[in-house]
Each structure stands twice: as C-alpha cells, then as structure tokens.
C-alpha positions as CSV (number, residue, x, y, z in Angstrom):
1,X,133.6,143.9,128.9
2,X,136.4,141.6,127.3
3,X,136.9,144.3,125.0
4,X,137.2,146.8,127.6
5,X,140.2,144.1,130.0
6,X,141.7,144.0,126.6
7,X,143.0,147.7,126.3
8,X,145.1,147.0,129.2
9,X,148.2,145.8,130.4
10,X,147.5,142.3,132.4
11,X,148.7,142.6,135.5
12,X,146.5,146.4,135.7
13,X,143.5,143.7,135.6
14,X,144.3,142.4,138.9
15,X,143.5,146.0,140.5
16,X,140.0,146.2,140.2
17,X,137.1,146.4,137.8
18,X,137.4,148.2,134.8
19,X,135.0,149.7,133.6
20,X,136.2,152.1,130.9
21,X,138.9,151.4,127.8
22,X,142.2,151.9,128.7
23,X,145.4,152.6,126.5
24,X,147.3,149.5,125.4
25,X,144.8,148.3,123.6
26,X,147.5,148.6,119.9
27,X,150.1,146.7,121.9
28,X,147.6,144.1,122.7
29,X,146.4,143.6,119.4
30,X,150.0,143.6,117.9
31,X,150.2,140.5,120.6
32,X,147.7,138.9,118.8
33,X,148.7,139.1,115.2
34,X,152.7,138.5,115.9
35,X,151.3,135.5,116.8
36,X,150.2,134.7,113.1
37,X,146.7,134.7,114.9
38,X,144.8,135.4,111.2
39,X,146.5,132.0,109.9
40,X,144.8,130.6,112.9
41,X,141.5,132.1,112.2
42,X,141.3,131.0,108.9
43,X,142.2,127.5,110.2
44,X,139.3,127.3,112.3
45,X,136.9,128.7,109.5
46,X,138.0,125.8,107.3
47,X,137.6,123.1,110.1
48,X,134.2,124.8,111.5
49,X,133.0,125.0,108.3
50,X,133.5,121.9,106.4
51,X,132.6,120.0,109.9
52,X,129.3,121.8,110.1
53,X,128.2,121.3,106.6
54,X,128.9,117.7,106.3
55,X,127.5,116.6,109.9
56,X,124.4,118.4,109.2
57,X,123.7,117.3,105.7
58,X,124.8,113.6,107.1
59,X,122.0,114.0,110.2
60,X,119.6,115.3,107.6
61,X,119.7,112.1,105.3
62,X,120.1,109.3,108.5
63,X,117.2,111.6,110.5
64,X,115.0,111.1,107.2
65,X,116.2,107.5,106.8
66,X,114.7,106.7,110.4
67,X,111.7,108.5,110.1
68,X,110.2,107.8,106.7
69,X,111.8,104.1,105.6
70,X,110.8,100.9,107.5
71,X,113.8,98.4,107.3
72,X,115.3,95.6,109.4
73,X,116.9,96.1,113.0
74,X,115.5,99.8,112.6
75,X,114.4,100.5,116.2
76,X,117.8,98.6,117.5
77,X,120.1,101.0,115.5
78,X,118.3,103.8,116.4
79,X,118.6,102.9,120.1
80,X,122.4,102.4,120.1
81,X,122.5,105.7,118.2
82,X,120.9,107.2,121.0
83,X,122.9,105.2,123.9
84,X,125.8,106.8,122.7
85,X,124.7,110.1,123.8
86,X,125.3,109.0,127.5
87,X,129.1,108.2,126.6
88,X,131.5,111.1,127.2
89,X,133.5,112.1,123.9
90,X,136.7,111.8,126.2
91,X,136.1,108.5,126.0
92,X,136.5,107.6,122.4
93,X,139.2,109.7,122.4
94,X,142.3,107.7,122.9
95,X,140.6,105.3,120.3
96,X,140.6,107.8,117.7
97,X,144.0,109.4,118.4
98,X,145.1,105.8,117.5
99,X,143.0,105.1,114.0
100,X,144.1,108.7,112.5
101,X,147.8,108.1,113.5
102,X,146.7,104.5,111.9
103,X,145.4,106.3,108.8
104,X,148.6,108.8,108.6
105,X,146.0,111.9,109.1
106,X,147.8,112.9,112.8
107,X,149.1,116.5,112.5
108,X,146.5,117.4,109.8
109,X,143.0,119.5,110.1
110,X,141.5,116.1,108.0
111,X,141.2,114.7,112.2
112,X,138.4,117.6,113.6
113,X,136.9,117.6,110.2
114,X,135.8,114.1,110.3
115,X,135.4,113.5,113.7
116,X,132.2,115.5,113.9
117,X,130.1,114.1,111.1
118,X,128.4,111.3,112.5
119,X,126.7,113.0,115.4
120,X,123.8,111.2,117.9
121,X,122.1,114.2,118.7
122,X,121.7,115.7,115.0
123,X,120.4,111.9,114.1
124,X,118.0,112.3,117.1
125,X,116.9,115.9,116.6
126,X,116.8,115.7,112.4
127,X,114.3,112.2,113.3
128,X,112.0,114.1,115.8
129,X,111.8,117.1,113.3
130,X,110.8,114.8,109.6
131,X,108.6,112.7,111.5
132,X,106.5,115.5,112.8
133,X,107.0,118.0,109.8
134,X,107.0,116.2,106.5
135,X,103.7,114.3,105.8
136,X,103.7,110.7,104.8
137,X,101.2,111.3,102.0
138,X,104.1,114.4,100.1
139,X,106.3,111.7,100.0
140,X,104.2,109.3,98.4
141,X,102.8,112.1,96.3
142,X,106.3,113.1,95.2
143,X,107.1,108.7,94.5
144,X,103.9,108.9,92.4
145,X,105.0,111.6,90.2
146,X,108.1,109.4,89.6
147,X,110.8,111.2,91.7
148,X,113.8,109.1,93.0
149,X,114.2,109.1,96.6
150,X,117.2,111.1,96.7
151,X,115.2,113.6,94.4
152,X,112.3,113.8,97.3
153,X,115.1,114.2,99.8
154,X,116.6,117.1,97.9
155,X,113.5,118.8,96.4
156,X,110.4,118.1,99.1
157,X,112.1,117.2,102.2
158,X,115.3,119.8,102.3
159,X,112.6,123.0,101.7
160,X,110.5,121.3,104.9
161,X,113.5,121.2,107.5
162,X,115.3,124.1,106.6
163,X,114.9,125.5,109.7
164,X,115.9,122.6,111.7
165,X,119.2,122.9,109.4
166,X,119.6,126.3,109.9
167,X,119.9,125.5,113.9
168,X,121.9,122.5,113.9
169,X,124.4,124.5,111.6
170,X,124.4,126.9,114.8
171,X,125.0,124.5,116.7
172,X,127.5,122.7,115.4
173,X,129.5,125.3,114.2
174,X,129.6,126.9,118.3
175,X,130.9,123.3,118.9
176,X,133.3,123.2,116.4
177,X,134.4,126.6,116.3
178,X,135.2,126.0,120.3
179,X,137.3,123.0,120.1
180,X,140.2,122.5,122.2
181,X,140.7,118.9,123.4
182,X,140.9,117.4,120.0
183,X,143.1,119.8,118.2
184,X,145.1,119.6,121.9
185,X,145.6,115.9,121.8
186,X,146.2,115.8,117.6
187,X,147.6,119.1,116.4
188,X,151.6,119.4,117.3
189,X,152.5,121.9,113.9
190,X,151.7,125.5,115.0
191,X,150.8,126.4,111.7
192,X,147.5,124.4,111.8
193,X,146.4,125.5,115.1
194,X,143.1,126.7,115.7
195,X,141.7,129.4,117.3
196,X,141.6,127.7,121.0
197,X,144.9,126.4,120.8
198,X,146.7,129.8,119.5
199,X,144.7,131.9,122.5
200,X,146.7,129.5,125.2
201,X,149.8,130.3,123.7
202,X,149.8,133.4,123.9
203,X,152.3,135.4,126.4
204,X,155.9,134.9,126.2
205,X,157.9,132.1,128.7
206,X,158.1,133.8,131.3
207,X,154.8,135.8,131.5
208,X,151.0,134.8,130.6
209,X,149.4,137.5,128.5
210,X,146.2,137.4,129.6
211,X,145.1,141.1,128.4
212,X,146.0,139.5,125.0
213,X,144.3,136.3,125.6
214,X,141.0,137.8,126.5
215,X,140.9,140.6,123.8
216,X,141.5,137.6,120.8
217,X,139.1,135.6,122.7
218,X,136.5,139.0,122.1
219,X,137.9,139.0,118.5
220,X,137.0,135.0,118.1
221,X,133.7,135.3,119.5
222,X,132.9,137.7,116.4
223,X,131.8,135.1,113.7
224,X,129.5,133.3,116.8
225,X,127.8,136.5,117.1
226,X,127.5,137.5,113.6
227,X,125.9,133.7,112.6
228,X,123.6,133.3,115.4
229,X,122.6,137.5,114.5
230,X,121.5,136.3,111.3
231,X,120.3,132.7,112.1
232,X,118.4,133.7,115.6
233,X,115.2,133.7,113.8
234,X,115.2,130.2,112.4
235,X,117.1,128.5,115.5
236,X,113.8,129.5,117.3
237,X,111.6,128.1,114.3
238,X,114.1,125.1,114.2
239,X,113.7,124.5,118.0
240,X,109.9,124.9,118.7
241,X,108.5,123.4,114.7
242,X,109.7,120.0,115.1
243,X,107.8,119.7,118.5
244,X,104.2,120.6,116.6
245,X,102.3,117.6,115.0
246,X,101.2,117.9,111.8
C-alpha cells in the first residue's frame, strides 16, 4: 500500500483510497534521490550496523558475566541495570547531548554509534538466556581442559546463544535503523543524516511531499524486511529457548 500512495501526486492522496499504482511514481522517486537519499542510506547502514554489532556482543559478555561468575555487589548491579529500564531514554538525553559536545563528537555518527552499546534489556535478556541454556558443568568441563575464560566465551558459550544473538541483532538493528530523536537533537550537517531525518525533509518550502515521503519510507523499510526474512527463524528459537530449563 505505501508503494501503491507513492506513484502519486500528494495532494491526489487526499481524494480517496487508492487502491491501484498510479503514474508519477519516476517523479517521486527522482524526489527521493535529488535529495542525495542513497548518501543517507548508507549513513544509516553504517550507524545500524556498527551499533547493532557492538551492543549485542557487549550484552552477550555482561549477560554471561551475571549468569556464570559470582562476584561482589553482583545482585545490586544487576538490579540498577534493570531499574534503568523504567527510565525514559528522553531522559538521559540532555545529559548526553552535553558529554559528546564535551568530547567534540557533536555533528558526527560516533554519537548514535555509542549511545546504544550498553543496553538494560540485552543485559537482562542475554542473563535469562546463559543461565537457562549453558550448563554449569560445559563450563567447568571446558576450565578443566585448560581453556581461558574468554576462550569458553568464544568457543562453548557463543555456539550456545546464537540464537538469542541472532534476535537481539533484530532487534537492535529495527531500533537503530528507526532513530530520529537522537540524530534530531545531534546531527546539524545534512550530509550525515540518516534515513529518518532525510524522509522529514523531504518537499520543497512551500509544499510537503508526502507521496515522496511515504514511497522512501517503503524503500527504507526494505533492509527490515529482508533481515527479519532471513532471521525469522532464529528470532523465534531466540525468543521461546531461553525460557526452557535445561
């Protein structure tokens, strides 16, 4: 259906429900790319990306930290982890506006890269998911044998959780991919904007385009589709294996 409203002119939207393709669907798309709407793309690829990779291999080692090591004021941090799940990210905002214009990283993708990495909930989930999938006893097997604990991490563990990794990558990429307060508040040089920021520019000053804006929204929702295609089978494994004992 957004493909379909994006093949015609905007204000034909407001006549009714439209049901089949119409004819400016080239003009449209020309919208789009004079917008240097590929730059953009790319942009968000490299900020989804990197984001998504690091906060899930950072959950992954903290989640197995919690679950499998006994050390001091353990049940304390892992309760403030937790408590700041019920405090709104808009919150913290204005906070970390003020540390990356501190560290000189305003203006720069370096702000929604790192911003991400240390997230409660993949802490939480990757903690639930060791504890009830990796036996104590293939640990100490692996200790035994004379394997560092990075090395069981990396060789015994990682094989284990896959599945949970494969669905917090899902999710964390949907988050990242769909963005918009950060890069709203951070980003001032077109040239680094990401996908959510470039579709609200689009239109001219005196006119909203919103036949444009809703056929590059159908083009951006294309790497959401394709990565949860692939990944549908082990978000389901990812969701109901951590919640079986043993």
């Amino acid at each position: 259906m957004m493909i379909v409203m994006g093949t015609y002119v905007s204000e034909d939207l407001y006549t009714g429900l439209k049901l089949l393709p119409g004819n400016y669907f080239i003009e449209n798309f020309k919208s789009i790319m004079e917008q240097n709407f590929f730059k953009f793309y790319l942009n968000s690829v490299y900020v989804s990306v990197l984001n998504t990779v690091g906060a899930v291999l950072i959950s992954a080692l903290t989640g197995f930290a919690f679950a499998k090591y006994n050390f001091k004021a353990k049940k304390s941090l892992y309760y403030f982890i937790l408590g700041t799940l019920m405090i709104p990210s808009q919150l913290g905002l204005i906070g970390f506006v003020v540390e990356m214009r501190t560290l000189g990283l305003a203006n720069t993708l370096y702000p929604l890269i790192i911003g991400g990495l240390a997230n409660a909930f993949g802490v939480f989930w990757m903690t639930q998911y060791i504890a009830s999938s990796v036996p104590n006893e293939i640990i100490e097997s692996g200790r035994l044998d004379g394997c560092s604990d990075l090395g069981i991490f990396a060789r015994i563990v990682l094989p284990v959780i896959r599945p949970a990794m494969i669905t917090l990558f899902l999710l964390f990429f949907l988050w990242s991919w769909n963005n918009y307060l950060t890069p709203l508040v951070l980003i001032n040089k077109e040239s680094l904007y990401t996908i959510p920021l470039a579709i609200s520019t689009l239109g001219s000053e005196y006119r909203t385009d919103y036949s444009a804006r809703i056929l590059a929204l159908a083009i951006a929702t294309l790497p959401i589709l394709v990565i949860f295609g692939f990944g549908s089978k082990h978000l389901i494994r990812g969701l109901v294996g951590g919640s079986i004992k043993g």
